[in-house]
PAKOLVEX-504497 format. One record per residue: y negated, z, x negated of N, C-alpha, C in turn. Coordinates in nm, 2 decimals, always signed. Example, Ala and Ser with C-alpha at 12.3 -4.5 7.8 and 13.67 -1.06 7.14 Angstrom:
2
<<+0.57 +0.78 -1.32> <+0.45 +0.78 -1.23> <+0.33 +0.78 -1.32>>,
<<+0.22 +0.71 -1.28> <+0.11 +0.71 -1.37> <+0.00 +0.79 -1.29>>,
This chain:
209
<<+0.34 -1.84 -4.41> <+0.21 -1.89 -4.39> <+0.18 -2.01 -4.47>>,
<<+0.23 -2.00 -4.57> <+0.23 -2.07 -4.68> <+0.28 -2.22 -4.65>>,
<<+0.42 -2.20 -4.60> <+0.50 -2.31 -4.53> <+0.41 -2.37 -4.46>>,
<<+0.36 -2.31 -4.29> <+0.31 -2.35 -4.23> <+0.22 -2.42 -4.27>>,
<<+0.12 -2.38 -4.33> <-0.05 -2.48 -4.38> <+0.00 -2.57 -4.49>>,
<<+0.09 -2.62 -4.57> <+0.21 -2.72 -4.58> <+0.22 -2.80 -4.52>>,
<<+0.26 -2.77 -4.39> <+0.31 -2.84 -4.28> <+0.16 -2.91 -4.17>>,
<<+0.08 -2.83 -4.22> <-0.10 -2.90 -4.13> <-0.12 -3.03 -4.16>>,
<<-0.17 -3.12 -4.14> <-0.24 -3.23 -4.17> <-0.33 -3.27 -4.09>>,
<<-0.44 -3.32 -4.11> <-0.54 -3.40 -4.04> <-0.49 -3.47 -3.90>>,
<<-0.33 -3.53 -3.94> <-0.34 -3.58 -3.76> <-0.26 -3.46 -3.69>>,
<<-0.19 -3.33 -3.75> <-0.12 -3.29 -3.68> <-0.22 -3.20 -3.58>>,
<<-0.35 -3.19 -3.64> <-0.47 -3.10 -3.60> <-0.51 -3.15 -3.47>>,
<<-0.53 -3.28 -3.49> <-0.61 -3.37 -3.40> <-0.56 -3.41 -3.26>>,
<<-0.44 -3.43 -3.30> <-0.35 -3.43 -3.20> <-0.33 -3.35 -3.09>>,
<<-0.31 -3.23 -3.17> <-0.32 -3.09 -3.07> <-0.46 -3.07 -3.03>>,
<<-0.57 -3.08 -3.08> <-0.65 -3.07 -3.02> <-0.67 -3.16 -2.89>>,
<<-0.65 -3.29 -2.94> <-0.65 -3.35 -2.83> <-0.54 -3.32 -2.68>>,
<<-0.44 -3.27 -2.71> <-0.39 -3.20 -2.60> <-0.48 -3.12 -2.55>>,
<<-0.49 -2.99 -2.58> <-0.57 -2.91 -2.54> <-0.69 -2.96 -2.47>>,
<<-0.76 -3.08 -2.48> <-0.92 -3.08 -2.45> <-0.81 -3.22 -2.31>>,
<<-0.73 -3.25 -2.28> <-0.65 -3.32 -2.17> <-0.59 -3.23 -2.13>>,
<<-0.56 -3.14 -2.11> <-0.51 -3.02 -2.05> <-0.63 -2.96 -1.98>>,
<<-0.78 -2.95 -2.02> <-0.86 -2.87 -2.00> <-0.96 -2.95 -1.91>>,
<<-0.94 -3.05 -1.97> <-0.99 -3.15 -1.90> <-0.97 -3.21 -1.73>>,
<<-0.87 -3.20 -1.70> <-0.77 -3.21 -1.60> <-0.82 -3.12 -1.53>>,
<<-0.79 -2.98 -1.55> <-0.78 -2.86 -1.49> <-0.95 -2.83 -1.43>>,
<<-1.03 -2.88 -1.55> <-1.17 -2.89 -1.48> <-1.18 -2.97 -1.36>>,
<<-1.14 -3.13 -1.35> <-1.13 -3.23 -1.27> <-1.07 -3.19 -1.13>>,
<<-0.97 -3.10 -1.18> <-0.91 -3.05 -1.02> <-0.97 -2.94 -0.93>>,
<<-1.02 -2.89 -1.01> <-1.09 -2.77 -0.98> <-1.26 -2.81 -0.90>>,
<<-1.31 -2.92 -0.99> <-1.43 -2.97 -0.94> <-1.46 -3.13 -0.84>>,
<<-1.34 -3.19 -0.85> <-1.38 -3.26 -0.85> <-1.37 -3.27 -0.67>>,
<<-1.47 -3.35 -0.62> <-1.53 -3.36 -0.47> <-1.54 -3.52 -0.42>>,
<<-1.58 -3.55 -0.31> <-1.64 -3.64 -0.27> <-1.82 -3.65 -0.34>>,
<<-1.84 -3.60 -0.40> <-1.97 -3.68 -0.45> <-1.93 -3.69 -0.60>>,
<<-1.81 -3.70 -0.67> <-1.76 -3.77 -0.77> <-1.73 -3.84 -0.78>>,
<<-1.68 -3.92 -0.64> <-1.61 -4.05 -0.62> <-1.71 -4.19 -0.60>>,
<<-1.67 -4.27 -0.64> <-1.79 -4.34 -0.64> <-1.73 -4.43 -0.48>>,
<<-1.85 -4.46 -0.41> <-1.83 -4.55 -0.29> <-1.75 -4.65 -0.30>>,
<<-1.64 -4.69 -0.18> <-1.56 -4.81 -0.19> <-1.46 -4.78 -0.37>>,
<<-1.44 -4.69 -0.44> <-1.36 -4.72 -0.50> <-1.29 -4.66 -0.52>>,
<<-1.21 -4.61 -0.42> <-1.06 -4.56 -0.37> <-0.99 -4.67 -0.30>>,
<<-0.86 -4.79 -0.32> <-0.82 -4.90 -0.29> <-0.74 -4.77 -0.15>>,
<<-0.73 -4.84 +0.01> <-0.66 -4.78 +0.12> <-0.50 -4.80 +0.05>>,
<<-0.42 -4.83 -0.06> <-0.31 -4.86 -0.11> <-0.27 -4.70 -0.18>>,
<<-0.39 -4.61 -0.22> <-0.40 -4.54 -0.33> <-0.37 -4.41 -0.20>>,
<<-0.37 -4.43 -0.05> <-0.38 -4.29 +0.05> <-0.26 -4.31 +0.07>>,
<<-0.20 -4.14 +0.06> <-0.07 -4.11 +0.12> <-0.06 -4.18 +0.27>>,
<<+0.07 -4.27 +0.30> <+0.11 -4.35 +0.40> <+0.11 -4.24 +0.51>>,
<<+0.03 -4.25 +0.63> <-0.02 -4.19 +0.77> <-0.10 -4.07 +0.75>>,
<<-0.17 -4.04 +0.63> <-0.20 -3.92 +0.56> <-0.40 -3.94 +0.70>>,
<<-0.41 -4.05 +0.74> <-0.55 -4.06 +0.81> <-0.53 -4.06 +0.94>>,
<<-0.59 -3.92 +1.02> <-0.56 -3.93 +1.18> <-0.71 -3.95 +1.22>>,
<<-0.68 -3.93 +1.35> <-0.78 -3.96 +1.43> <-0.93 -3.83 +1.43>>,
<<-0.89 -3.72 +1.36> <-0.99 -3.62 +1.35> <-1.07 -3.73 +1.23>>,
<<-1.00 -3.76 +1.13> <-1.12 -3.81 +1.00> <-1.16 -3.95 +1.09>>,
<<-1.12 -4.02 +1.20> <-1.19 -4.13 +1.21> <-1.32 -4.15 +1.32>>,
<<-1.42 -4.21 +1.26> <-1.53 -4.18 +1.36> <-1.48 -4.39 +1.48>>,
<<-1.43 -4.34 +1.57> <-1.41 -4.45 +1.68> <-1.52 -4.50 +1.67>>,
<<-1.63 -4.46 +1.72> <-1.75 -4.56 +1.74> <-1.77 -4.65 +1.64>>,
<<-1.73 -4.62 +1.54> <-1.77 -4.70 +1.36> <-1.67 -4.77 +1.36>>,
<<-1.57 -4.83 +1.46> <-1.46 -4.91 +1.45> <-1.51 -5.04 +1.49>>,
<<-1.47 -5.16 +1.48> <-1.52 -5.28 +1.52> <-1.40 -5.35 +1.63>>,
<<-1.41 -5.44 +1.71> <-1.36 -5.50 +1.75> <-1.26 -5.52 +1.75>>,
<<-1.13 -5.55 +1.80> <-1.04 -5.64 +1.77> <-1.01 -5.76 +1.80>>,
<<-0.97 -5.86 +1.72> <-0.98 -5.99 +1.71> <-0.94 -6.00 +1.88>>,
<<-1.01 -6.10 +2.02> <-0.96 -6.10 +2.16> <-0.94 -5.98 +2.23>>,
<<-0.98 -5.84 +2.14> <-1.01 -5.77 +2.27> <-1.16 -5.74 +2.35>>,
<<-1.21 -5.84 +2.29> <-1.36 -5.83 +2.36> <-1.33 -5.87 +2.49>>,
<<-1.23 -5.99 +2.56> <-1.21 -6.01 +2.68> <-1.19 -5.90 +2.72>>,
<<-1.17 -5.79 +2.71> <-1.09 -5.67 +2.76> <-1.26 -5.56 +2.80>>,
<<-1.30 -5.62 +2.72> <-1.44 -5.51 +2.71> <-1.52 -5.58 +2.87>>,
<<-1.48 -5.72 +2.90> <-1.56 -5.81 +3.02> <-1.44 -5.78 +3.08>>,
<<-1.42 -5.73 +3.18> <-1.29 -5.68 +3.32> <-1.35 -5.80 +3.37>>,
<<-1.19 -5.89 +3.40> <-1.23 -5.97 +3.49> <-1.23 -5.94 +3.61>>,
<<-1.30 -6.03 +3.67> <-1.37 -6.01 +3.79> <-1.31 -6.11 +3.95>>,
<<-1.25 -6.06 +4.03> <-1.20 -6.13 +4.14> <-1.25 -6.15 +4.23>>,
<<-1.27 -6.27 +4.30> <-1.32 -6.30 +4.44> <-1.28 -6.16 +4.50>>,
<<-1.37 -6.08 +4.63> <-1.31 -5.99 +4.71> <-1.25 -6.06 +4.80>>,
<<-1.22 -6.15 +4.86> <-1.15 -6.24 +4.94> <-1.02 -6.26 +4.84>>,
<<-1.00 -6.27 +4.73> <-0.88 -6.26 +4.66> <-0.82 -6.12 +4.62>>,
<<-0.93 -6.02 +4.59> <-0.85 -5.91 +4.59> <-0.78 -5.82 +4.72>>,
<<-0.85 -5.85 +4.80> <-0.82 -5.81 +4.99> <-0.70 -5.89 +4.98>>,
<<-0.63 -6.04 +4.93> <-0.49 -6.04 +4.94> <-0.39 -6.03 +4.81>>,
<<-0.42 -5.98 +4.76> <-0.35 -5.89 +4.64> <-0.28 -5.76 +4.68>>,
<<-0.35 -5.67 +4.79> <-0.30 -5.55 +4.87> <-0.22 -5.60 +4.96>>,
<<-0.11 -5.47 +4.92> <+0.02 -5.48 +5.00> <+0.04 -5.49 +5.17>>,
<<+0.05 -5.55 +5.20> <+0.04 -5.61 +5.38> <+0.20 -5.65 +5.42>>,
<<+0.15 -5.59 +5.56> <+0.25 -5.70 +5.66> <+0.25 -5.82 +5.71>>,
<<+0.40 -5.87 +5.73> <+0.31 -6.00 +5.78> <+0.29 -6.03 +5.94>>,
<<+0.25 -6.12 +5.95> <+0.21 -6.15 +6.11> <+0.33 -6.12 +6.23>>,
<<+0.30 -6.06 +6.27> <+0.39 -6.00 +6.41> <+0.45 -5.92 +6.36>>,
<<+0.40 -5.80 +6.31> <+0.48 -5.67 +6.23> <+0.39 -5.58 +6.23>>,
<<+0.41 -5.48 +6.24> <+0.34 -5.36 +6.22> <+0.36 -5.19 +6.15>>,
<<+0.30 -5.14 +6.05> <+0.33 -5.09 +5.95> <+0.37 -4.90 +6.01>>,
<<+0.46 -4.90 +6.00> <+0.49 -4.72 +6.02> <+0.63 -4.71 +5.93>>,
<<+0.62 -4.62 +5.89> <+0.64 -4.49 +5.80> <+0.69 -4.56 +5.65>>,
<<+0.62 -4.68 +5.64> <+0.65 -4.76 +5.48> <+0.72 -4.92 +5.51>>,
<<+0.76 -4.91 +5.63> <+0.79 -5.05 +5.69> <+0.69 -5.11 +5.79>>,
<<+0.71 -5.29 +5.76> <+0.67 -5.35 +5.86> <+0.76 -5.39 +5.97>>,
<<+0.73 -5.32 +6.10> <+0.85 -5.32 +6.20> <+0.83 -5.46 +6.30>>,
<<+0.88 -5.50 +6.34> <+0.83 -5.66 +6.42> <+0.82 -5.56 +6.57>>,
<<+0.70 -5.63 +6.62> <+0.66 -5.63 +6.71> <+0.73 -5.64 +6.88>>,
<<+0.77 -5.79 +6.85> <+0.85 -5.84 +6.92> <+1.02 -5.82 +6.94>>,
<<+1.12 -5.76 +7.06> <+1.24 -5.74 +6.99> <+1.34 -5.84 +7.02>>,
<<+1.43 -5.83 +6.92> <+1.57 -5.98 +7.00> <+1.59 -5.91 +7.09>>,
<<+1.71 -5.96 +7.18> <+1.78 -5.99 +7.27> <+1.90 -5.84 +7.24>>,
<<+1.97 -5.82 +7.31> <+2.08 -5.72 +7.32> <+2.15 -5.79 +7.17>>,
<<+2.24 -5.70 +7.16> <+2.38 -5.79 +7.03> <+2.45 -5.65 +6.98>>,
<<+2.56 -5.66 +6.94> <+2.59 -5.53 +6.90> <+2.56 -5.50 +6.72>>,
<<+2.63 -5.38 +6.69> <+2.50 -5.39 +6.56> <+2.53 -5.48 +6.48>>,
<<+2.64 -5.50 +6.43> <+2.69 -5.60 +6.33> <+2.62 -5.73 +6.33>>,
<<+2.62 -5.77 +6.46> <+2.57 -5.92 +6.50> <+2.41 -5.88 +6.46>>,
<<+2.30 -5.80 +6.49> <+2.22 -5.74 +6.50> <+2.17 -5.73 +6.33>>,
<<+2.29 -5.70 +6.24> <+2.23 -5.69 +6.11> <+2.22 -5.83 +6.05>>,
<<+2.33 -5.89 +6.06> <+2.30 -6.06 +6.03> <+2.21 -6.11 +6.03>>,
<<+2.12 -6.07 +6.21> <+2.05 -6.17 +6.23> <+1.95 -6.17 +6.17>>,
<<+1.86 -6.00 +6.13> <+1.79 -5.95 +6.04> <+1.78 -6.03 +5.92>>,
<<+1.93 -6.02 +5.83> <+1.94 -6.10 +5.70> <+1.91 -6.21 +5.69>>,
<<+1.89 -6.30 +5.79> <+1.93 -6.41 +5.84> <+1.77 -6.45 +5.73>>,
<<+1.75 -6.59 +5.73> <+1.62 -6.68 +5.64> <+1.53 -6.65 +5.75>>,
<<+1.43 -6.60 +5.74> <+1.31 -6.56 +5.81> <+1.17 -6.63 +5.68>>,
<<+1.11 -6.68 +5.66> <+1.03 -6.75 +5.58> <+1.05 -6.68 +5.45>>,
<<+1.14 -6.69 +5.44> <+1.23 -6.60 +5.29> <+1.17 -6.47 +5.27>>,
<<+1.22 -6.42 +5.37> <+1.20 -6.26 +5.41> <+1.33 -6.20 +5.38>>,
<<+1.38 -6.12 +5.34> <+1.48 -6.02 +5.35> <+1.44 -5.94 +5.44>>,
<<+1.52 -5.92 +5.55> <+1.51 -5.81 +5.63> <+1.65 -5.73 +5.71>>,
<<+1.62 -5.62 +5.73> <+1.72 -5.52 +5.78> <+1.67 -5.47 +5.96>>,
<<+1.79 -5.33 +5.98> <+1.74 -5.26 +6.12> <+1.63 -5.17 +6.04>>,
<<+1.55 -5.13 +6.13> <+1.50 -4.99 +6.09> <+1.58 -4.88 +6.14>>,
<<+1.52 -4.79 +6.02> <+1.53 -4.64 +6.01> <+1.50 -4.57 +6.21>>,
<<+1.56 -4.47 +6.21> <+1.54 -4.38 +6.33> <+1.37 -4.37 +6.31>>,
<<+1.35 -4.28 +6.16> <+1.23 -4.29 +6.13> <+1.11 -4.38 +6.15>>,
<<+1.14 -4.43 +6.10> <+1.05 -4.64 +6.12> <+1.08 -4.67 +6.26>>,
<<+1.15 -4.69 +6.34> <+1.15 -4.72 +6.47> <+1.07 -4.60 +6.57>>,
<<+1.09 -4.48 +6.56> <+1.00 -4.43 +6.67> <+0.87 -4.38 +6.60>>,
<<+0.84 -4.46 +6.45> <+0.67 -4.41 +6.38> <+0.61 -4.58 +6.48>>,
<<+0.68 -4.62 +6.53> <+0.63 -4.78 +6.57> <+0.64 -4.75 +6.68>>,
<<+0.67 -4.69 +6.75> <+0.66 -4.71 +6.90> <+0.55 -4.68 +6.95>>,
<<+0.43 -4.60 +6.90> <+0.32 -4.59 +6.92> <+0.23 -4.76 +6.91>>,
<<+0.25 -4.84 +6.90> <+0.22 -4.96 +6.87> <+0.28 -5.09 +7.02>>,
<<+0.42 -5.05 +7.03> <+0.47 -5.11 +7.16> <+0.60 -4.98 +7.23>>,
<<+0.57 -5.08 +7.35> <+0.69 -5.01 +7.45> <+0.82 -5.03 +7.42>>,
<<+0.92 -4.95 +7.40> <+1.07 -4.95 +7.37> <+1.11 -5.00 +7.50>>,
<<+1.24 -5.11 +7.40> <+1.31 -5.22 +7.55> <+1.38 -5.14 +7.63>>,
<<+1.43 -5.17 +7.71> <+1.50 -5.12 +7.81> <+1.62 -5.06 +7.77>>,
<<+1.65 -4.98 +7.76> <+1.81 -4.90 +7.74> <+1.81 -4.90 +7.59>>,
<<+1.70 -4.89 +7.53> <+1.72 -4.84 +7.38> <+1.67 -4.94 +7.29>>,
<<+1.70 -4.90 +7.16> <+1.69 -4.99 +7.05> <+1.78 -4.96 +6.94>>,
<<+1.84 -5.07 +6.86> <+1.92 -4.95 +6.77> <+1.85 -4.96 +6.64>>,
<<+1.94 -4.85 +6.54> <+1.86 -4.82 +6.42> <+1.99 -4.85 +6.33>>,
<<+1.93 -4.82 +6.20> <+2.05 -4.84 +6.09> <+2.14 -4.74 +6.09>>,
<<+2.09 -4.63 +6.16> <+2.18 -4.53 +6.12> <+2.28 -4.55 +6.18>>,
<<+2.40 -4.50 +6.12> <+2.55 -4.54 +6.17> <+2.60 -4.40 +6.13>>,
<<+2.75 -4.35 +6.20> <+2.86 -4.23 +6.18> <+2.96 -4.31 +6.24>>,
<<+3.08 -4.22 +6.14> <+3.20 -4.27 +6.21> <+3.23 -4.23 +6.37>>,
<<+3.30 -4.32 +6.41> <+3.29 -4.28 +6.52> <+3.42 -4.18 +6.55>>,
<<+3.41 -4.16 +6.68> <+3.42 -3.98 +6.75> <+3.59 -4.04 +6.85>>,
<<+3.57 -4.19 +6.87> <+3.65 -4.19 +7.00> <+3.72 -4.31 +6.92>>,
<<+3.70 -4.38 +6.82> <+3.73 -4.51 +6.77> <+3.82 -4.49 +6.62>>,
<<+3.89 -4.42 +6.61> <+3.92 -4.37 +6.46> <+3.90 -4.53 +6.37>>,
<<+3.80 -4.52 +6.27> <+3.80 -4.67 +6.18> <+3.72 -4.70 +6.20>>,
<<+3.62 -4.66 +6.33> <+3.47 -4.79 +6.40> <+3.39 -4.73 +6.34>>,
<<+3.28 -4.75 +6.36> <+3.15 -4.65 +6.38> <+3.10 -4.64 +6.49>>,
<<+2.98 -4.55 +6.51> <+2.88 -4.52 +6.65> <+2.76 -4.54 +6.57>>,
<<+2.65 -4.61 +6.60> <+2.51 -4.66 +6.55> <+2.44 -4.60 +6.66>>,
<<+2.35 -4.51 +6.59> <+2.24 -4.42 +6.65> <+2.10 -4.55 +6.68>>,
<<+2.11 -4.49 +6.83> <+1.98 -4.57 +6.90> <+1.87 -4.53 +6.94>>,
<<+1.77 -4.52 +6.98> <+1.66 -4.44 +6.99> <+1.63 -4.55 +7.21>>,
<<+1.66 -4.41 +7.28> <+1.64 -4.43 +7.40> <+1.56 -4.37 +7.49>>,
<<+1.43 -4.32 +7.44> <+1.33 -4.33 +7.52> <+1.19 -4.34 +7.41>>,
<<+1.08 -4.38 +7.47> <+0.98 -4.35 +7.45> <+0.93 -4.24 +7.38>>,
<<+0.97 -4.12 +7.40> <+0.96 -3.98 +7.30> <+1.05 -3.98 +7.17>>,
<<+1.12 -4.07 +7.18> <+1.17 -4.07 +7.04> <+1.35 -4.00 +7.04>>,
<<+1.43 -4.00 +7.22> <+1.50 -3.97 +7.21> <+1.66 -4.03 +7.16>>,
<<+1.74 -4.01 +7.17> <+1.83 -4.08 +7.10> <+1.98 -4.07 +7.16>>,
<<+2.05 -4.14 +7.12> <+2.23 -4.15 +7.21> <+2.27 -4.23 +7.04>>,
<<+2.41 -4.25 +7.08> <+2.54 -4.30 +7.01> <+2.59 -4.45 +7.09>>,
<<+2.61 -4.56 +7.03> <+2.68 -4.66 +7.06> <+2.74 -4.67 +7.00>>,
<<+2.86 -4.78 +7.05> <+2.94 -4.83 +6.91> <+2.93 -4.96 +6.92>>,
<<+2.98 -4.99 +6.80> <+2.94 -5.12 +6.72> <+3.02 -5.22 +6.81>>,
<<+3.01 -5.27 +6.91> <+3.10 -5.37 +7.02> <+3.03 -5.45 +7.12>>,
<<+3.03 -5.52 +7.20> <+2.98 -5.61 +7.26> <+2.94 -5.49 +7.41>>,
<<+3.04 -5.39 +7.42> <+2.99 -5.32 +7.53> <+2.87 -5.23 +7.46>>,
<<+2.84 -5.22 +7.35> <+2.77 -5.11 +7.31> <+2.63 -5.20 +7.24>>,
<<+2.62 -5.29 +7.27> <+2.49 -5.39 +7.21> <+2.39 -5.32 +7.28>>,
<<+2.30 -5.28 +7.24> <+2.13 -5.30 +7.23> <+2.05 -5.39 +7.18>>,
<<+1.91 -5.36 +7.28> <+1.77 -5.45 +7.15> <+1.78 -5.39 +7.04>>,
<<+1.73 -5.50 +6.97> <+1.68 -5.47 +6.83> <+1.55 -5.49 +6.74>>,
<<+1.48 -5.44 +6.61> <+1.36 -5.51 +6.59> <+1.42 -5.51 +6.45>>,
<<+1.37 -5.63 +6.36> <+1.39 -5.61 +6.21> <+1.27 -5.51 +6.14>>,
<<+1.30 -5.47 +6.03> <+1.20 -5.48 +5.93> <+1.20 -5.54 +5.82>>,
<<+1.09 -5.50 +5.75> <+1.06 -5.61 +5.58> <+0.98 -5.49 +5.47>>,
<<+1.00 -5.48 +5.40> <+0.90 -5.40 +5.37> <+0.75 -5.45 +5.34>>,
<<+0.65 -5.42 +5.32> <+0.54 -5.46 +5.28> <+0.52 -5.52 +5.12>>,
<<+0.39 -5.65 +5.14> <+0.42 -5.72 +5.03> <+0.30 -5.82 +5.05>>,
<<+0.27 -5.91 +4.97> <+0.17 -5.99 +4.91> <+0.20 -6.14 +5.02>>,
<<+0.23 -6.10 +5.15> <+0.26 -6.21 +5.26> <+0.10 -6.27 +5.30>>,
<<+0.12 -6.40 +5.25> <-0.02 -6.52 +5.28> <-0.11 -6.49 +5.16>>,
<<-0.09 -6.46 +5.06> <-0.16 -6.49 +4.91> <-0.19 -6.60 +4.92>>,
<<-0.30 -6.65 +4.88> <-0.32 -6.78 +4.84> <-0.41 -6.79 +4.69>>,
<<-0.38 -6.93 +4.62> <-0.41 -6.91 +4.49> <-0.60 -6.96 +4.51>>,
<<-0.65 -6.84 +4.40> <-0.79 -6.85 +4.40> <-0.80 -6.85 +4.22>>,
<<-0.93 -6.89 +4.20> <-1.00 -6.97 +4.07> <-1.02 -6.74 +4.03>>,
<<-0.97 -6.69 +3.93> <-0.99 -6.58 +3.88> <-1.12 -6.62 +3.73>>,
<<-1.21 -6.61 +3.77> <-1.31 -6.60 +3.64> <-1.33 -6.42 +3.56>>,
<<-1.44 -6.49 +3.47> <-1.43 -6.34 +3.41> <-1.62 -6.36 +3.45>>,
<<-1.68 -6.40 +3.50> <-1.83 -6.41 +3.48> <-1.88 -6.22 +3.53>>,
């Protein structure tokens, strides 16, 4: 005992005390300390755990602008004469069944091969094909099928030709059907299609008023 109070001094006292009263100190601070300890604005956004703030703590409405997205808050606004050609259309002498525009008008007999060319062929820089069995008799309600058929894309090897094909044609009005083959004896009419698209756009003044 003796030793020890020997060993006391004025700073060894102080010292420890002062531990003690930062230890106790702390432990109060954690225990109490709240949002109405903190003084306004002086928590730096550097001092918050990185993604630690979601969308439950944030009030949106109390958010301000972003720099250009106020255009966004004014939807611009289109002539209806320019939005009516914005919608997907056919173009002139075509008519729309089952997702194609089917032409109206049909070529001439050809067998299919010659028949697919003609399709691919520059049409006012159109890409175009045969139609579908599908697409061909959803159009026939629109015109009369030519004489002795029409043909379609669909093709099978053929039955009598080992190596050819036979191209399915659609030969009546009800939507019946036969087998040609791909040859000058087996030509039918034909009609192309295109699919649907922004055909006769023309450019208009887009404001935002």
């Amino acid at each position: 005992m003796r030793r020890l109070l020997r060993r006391l001094s004025y700073a060894n006292v102080m010292s420890t005390l002062a531990v003690f009263i930062a230890l106790g100190g702390s432990s109060y601070a954690a225990v109490t300390l709240n949002g109405k300890n903190i003084k306004t604005r002086s928590i730096p956004g550097k001092k918050l755990r990185a993604n630690s703030v979601t969308g439950f703590e944030i009030n949106e409405a109390r958010l301000h602008t972003v720099p250009w997205s106020k255009y966004a808050d004014t939807a611009l606004r289109l002539d209806p004469a320019a939005v009516e050609e914005l919608l997907l259309r056919c173009p002139d002498n075509t008519v729309l069944a089952a997702g194609a525009c089917v032409e109206l008008v049909a070529h001439r007999a050809a067998p299919f091969g010659s028949a697919e060319m003609e399709c691919a062929g520059p049409q006012q820089n159109q890409w175009r094909r045969l139609p579908t069995h599908e697409e061909l008799t959803s159009a026939l309600a629109s015109f009369p099928l030519s004489q002795g058929g029409e043909l379609t894309s669909d093709v099978f090897p053929s039955t009598r030709t080992p190596g050819s094909i036979d191209v399915l044609y659609v030969s009546s009005q009800g939507g019946e059907v036969g087998l040609t083959p791909d040859t000058s004896e087996g030509a039918k009419a034909f009609r192309c299609v295109v699919d649907p698209g922004n055909y006769g756009v023309t450019e208009r003044v887009i404001t935002g008023k």
